[in-house]
N, C-alpha and C positions, 0 to 999 in steps of 0.2 A: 378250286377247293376253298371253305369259308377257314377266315383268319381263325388260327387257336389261340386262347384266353388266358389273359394273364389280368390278374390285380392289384392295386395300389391300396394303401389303407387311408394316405393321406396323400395332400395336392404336391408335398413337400418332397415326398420319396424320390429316392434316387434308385431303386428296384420295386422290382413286380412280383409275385409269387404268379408260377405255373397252377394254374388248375386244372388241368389235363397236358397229358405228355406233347412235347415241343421238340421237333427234330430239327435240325442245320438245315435254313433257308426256308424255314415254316414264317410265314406271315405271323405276325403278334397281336391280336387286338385289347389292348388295356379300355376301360371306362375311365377317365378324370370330368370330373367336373362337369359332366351333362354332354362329354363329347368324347369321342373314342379317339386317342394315342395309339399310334402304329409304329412296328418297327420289325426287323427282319433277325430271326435267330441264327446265331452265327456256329454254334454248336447243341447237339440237343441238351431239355432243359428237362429231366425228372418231374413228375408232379410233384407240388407242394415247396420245389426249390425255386431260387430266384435270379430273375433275368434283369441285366443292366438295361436301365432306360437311358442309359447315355454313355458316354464316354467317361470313366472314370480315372483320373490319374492317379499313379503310386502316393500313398500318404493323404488321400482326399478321404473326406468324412463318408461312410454310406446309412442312408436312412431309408430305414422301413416301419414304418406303425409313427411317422413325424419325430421318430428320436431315433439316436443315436443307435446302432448299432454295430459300429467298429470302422475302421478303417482298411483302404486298401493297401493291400502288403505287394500287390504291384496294379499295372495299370490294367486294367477291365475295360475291354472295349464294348460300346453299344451294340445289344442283343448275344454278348455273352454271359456262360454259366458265373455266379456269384456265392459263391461256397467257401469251405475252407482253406482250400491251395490259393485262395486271393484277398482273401479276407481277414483281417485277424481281429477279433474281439477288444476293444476297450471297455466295457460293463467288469464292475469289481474291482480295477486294474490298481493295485495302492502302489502300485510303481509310478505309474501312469500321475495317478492323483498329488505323489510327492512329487513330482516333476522328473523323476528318473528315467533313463531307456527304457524303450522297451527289450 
């Protein structure tokens, strides 16, 4: 069965976007940089939502489009789902920005 497709926007990302629907233990093929990134889906992944390209720990930065878009609220293992039960938003954050908790 040929790998399902995922996307990166930049070389920096630490997640892919699904372009078609991704089921637990579907093969992953991403494009980087002239050469296709593989990885193994560890639960399935919606279209349009986004798969770890790697291991991510609790509190690590995640980036998709080369910025910032929030941090892990726990750890995200390689070729899982990356949503909002994992993720939590820093864009706007004036907590965040005066140095406050989250």
């Amino acid at each position: 069965m040929p790998a399902k497709r995922a996307l990166i926007m930049h070389p920096d990302d630490n997640v892919a976007t699904a372009v078609e629907e991704i089921q637990a233990g579907d093969d992953v093929a991403i494009p980087v940089a002239g050469a296709l990134r593989a990885l193994r889906a560890t639960e399935p992944i919606p279209f349009g939502f986004k798969i770890a390209l790697q291991d991510i720990p609790r509190g690590e930065t995640i980036r998709k489009y080369g910025e910032t878009i929030g941090k892990a609220s726990l750890a995200i293992a390689k070729g899982a789902l990356v949503h909002i039960h994992n993720l939590e938003g820093t864009r706007a954050r004036g907590d965040l920005a005066k140095g406050g908790a989250p």
